[in-house]
N, C-alpha and C positions, 0 to 999 in steps of 0.2 A: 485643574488637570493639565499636565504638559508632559509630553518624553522627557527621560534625561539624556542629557550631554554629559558622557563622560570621557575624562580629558585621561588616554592613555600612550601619550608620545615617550616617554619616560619609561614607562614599563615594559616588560618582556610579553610577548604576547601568551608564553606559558602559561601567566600565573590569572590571565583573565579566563572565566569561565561563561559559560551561553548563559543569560537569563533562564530560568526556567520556572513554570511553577506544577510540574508533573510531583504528582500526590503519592505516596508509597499505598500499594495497593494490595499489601499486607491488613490495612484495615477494612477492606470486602470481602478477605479472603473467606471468612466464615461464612457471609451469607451466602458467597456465590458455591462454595461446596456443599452449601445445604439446596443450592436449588438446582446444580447439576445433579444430586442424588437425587432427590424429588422427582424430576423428569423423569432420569433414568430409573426409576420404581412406576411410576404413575401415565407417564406416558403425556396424552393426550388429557386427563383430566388434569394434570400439574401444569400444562400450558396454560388454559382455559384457567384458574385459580391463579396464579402470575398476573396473565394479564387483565385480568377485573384488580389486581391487587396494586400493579406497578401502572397501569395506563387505565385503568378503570375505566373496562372495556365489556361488557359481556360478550364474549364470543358464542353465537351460534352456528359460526363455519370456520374452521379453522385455515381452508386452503379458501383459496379465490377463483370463485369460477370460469370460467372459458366464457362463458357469456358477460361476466362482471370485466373480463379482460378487453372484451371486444366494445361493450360499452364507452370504457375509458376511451379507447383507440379513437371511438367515433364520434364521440361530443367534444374530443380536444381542440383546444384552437389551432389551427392550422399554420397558421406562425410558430408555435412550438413543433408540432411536425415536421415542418419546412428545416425549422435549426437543429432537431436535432437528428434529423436524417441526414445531415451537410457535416455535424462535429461526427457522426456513426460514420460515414463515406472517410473520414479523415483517421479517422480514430484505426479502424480497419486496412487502411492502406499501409500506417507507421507500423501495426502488428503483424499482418503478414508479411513483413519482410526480416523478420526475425526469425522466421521457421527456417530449422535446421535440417541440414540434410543428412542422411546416414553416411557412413561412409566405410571402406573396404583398406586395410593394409595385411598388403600378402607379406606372409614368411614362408620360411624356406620348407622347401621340399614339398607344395603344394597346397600348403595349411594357409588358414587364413583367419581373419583377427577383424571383428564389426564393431560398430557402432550404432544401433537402432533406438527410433525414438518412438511411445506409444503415450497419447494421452492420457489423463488420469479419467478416470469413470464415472465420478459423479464427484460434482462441483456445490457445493455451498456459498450463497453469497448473500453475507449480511447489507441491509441498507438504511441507514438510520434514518429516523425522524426526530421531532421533538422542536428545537428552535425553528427549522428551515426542511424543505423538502428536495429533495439530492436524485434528481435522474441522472445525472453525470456520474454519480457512482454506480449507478448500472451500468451506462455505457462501460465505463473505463474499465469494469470486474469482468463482465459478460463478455464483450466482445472478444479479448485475447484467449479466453475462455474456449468461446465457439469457431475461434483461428485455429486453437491448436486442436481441435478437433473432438471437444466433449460433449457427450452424447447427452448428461443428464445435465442441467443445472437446475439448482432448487433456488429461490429466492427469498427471502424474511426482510419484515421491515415491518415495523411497531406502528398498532392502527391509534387512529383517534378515540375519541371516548363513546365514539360509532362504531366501531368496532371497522372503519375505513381506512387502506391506506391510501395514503396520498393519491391523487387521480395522476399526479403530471409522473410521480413514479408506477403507476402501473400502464401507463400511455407509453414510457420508453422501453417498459418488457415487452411489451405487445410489439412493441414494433422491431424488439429483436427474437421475437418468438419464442421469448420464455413463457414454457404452460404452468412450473409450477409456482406458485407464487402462494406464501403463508400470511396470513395476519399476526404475526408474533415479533416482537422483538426482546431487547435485553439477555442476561442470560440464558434466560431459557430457551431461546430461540436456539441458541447457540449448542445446548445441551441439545435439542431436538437433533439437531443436523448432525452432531456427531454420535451421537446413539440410538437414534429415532425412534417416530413414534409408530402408534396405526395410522396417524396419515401424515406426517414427516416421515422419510427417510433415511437412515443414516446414509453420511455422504464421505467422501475420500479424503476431502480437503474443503478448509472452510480458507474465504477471503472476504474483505472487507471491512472500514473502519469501524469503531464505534466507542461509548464511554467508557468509564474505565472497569463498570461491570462486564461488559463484551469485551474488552479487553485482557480481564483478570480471567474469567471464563475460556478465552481465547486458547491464553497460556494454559488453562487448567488441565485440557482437553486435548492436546499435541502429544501426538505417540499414539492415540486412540485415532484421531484423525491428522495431518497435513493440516497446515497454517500458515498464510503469506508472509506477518512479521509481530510484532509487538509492537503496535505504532503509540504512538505520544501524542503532546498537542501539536498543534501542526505550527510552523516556523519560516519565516522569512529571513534571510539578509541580502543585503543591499551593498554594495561593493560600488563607491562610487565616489569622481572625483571631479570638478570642476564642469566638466561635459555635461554633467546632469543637470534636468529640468527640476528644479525642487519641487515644483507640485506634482508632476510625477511620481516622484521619489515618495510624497506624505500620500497620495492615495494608494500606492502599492503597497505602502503599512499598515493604512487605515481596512484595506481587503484584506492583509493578513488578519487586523484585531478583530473584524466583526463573526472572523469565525465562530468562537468562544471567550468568554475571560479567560481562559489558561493560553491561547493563542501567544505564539512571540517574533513581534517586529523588531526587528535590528537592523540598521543604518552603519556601516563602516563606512568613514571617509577622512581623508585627508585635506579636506579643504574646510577649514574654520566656516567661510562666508556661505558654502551648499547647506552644512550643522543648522547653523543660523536659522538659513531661509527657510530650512526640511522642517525644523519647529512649530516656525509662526505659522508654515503652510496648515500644519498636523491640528494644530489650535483651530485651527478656522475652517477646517474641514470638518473636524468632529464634533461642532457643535451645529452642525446642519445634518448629521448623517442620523437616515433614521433609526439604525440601530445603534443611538450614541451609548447608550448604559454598558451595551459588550465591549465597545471600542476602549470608553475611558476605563474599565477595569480590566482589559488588556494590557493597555498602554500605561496605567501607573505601576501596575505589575510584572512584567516583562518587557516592555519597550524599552530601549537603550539605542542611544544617537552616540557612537563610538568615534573619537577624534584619534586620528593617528598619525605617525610621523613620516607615512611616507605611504605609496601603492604599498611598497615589500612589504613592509608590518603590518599593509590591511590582508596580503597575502596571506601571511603568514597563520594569522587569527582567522583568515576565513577557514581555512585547514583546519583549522582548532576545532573550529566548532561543527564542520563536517553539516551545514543545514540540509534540511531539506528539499528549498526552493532558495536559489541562488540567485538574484541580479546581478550582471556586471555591465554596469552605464559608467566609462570612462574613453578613454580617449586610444586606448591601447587593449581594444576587446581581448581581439584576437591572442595578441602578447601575454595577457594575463589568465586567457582561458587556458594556456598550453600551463602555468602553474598551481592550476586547481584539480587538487589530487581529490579532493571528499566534500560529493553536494550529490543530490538525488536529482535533481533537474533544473539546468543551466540556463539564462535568460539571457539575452545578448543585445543591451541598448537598450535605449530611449522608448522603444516604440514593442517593445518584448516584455510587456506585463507577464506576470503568473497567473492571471486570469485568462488569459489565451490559451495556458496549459492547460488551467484546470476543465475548460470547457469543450475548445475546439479543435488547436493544433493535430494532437492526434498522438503524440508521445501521455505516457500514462500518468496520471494523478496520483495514482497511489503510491505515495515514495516512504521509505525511509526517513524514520523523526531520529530526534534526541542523541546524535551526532552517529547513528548505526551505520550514514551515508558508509563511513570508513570501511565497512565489511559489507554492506551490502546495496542492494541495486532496487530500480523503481519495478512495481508489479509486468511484468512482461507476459509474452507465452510460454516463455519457460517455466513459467510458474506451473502450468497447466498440463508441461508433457515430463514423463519419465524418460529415465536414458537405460538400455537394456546393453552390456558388450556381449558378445559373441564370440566363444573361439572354439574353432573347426581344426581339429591337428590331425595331420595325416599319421595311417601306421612308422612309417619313415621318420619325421619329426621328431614323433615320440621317443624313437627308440635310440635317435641321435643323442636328445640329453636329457635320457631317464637319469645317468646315474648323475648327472651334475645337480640336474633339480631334488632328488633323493639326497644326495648327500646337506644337500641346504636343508628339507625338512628336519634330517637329523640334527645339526644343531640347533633346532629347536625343540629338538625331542619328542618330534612328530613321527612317531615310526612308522605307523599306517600309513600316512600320508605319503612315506618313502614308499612304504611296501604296493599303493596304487602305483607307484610309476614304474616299480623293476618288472612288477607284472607283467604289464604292457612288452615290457622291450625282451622277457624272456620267453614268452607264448608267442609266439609270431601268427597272425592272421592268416 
C-alpha cells in the first residue's frame, strides 16, 4: 500500500478530476422508498421491525429517557465533560455571531420595506453510529440550532445490538439539554422525522451526516421536510509547498482516511522533495495506526499525492475541486488564501489541522463534499432561521405608482393583479 504521485506539470488543471469513490445511490433507491413508505403506513412498529432488522436491536423504548439521559450525564468521565464543554463554549461563541439582524429601508411617502428573521420549529438531527461514536456531531448540528433560537430539537442515532446509544453521544445531548433523543437510525430514522410517528415527531428540517441510505432517504424526503445538503464522503486537500512539515502533511491524510474507505486524501504540491517525504511518512504512519484497514482502503482508492508546476496551477486545481476541508501550509498563506474562491473550511499553516475543526475551534464541521463548496457554505445558523420580508405602503405610495405597477402586470397578462392596484388608487381611504 502507498498513495500515488501523480506527476501533473504538463497538464491543464481542467482536465484532472477529484478522486472519488461516491457510489450512485440509484441502486438503494428501491429499498429506501420501500422503508420510507413502511414508516410512513406503520409508524412506530416499522421502526421497531428496521431496527431488529438493520442493527439487530429489539427495541422496547423507542425514545430515551430523561433519566437514561441523566444517567449518561453522570457516570461520564469527567475529562470528556471538561472537553466537551470547552469545544460547546467555542463552538457557541463562532455561532452566535452569525445572527442576523432585521433590518428597516424606508420608501417614499411613509412606507416602509423589512426584513425579519424567525427560526425554524422543530429540528431533526441525525447522528451516526456504526464504526466510531460522534458527540461532535451533536455539538456542531445542536448548537447553531439552539443560537438560532429552535424550540424543538429531536435527536436519532442507531443503538447497538442493546438496543443502546452510544453513552459519550447521549452525555453531549444532556449536556446541551436535548430531551428528545430516539434509538433509531438509518432510513427510517430519517422517514420518522419527516413524517412521524406516535412517538417521533415529524419535524421542519432534518440535518446531519450519514451513509448513503440516510443520504438517499435524505434526498427523498426534501419538499416534505428542509435538509442541510446532500453530503458525500468526506475529503481533504492539502495545498502545500516546501514550508511544509511532511509528517504533518501524512497525518493530516491519514485523519482524513480513517474516516471511511470511501474517504479522500489529496496532497497538491509543487515541491518534488515534500511528494517524496509526504509518502514515506504516509507508509510508516499507516502501518502503526489502529484503524490501518480504513486508512490503506482509503488511500489506495482515493489518495493522490498531486505534483504540479507551480503554487498557480496547485491554485488553480484547488478551485477545481472546490474540497471540503482545505490546508494551505506554504510560505504565502495569506497570498494564496485571497485566491481560493471554493473550499467549505479553510486551514492556515503548519499548526492548523482539520481536526482542530472537526472538534474544537468552534467554526462548523459540517461542510459541503463533492466539489458543492462552489454553491454552497458549511452548516451555520442560517441553516436554522427563515427570512420573512415585510412591506408596509402607505395610501399615498400606492396611489403614486398604481398605474406604473398595473401596467407591468399587464404585460404579463396578469389583469387582476393590475386591477388590485388601480383599486387602491381609485377608492381613496
Amino acid at each position: 500500500m502507498n498513495i500515488t504521485i501523480v506527476d501533473i506539470r504538463t497538464k491543464h488543471a481542467a482536465t484532472v478530476r477529484m478522486p472519488s469513490a461516491a457510489g450512485n445511490s440509484s441502486s438503494v433507491d428501491g429499498v429506501v422508498q420501500e422503508i420510507l413508505r413502511r414508516v410512513k403506513k406503520d409508524g412506530d412498529d416499522a421502526l421497531r421491525y428496521y431496527t431488529k432488522k438493520f442493527d439487530r436491536a429489539a427495541l422496547t423504548s423507542i425514545a430515551v429517557s430523561a433519566k437514561d439521559l441523566a444517567a449518561a450525564l453522570k457516570n461520564a468521565d469527567p475529562k470528556l465533560i471538561q472537553v466537551l464543554k470547552r469545544a460547546a463554549a467555542n463552538i457557541k461563541r463562532f455561532h452566535a455571531a452569525q445572527l442576523r439582524k432585521p433590518f428597516t429601508v424606508s420608501a417614499p411617502r411613509g412606507s416602509r420595506l423589512r426584513q425579519i428573521y424567525r427560526p425554524v420549529g422543530k429540528v431533526g438531527v441525525y447522528v451516526p453510529g456504526g464504526k466510531a461514536a460522534y458527540p461532535s456531531t451533536v455539538l456542531m448540528n445542536v448548537i447553531p440550532a439552539l443560537v438560532a433560537g429552535v424550540e424543538e430539537v429531536h435527536l436519532v442515532s442507531p443503538p447497538d445490538t442493546d438496543g443502546n446509544i452510544h453513552p459519550d453521544v447521549l452525555v453531549a445531548a444532556a449536556l446541551l439539554g436535548v430531551k428528545n433523543v430516539y434509538r433509531i437510525g438509518g432510513a427510517h430514522a430519517i422517514a420518522a422525522l419527516a413524517f412521524g410517528t406516535a412517538t417521533v415527531p415529524a419535524v421542519d428540517k432534518i440535518v446531519g451526516p450519514g451513509n448513503i441510505f440516510v443520504a438517499t432517504a435524505k434526498r427523498m424526503v426534501y419538499g416534505t421536510v428542509g435538509i442541510d445538503s446532500f453530503a458525500g464522503p468526506s475529503e481533504v486537500v492539502i495545498l502545500a509547498d516546501d514550508s511544509a512539515d511532511a509528517s504533518y502533511v501524512a497525518s493530516d491524510l491519514l485523519a482524513q482516511a480513517e474516516h471511511d474507505e470511501r474517504a479522500v486524501p489529496v496532497l497538491i504540491t509543487s515541491s518534488r522533495r515534500l511528494a517524496q517525504q509526504v509518502r514515506k511518512e504516509v507508509q510508516r504512519m499507516t502501518e502503526q495506526a489502529p484503524r490501518r484497514r480504513i486508512i490503506e482502503a482509503s488511500l489506495n482508492g482515493q489518495g493522490r499525492i498531486y505534483l504540479v508546476s507551480s503554487l498557480r496551477q496547485g491554485i488553480t486545481l484547488t478551485n477545481r475541486f472546490a474540497p471540503e476541508h482545505l490546508e494551505i501550509i506554504t510560505s504565502r498563506n495569506s497570498e494564496v488564501l485571497e485566491q481560493i474562491r471554493h473550499a467549505g473550511s479553510i486551514f492556515l499553516g503548519n499548526h492548523s489541522p482539520v481536526a482542530i475543526g472537526d472538534y474544537f475551534a468552534g467554526p462548523n464541521h459540517v461542510l459541503p463534499t463533492e466539489g458543492t463548496a462552489r454553491f454552497s457554505s458549511p452548516l451555520s445558523v442560517d441553516d436554522f432561521i427563515k427570512r420573512s420580508s415585510v412591506i408596509e405602503y402607505t395610501p399615498a405610495q400606492i396611489r403614486a405608482v398604481a398605474d406604473d405597477v398595473a401596467y407591468f402586470a399587464e404585460r404579463e397578462g396578469l389583469h387582476a393583479h393590475a386591477a388590485s392596484l388601480r383599486i387602491r388608487k381609485e377608492k381613496r381611504a
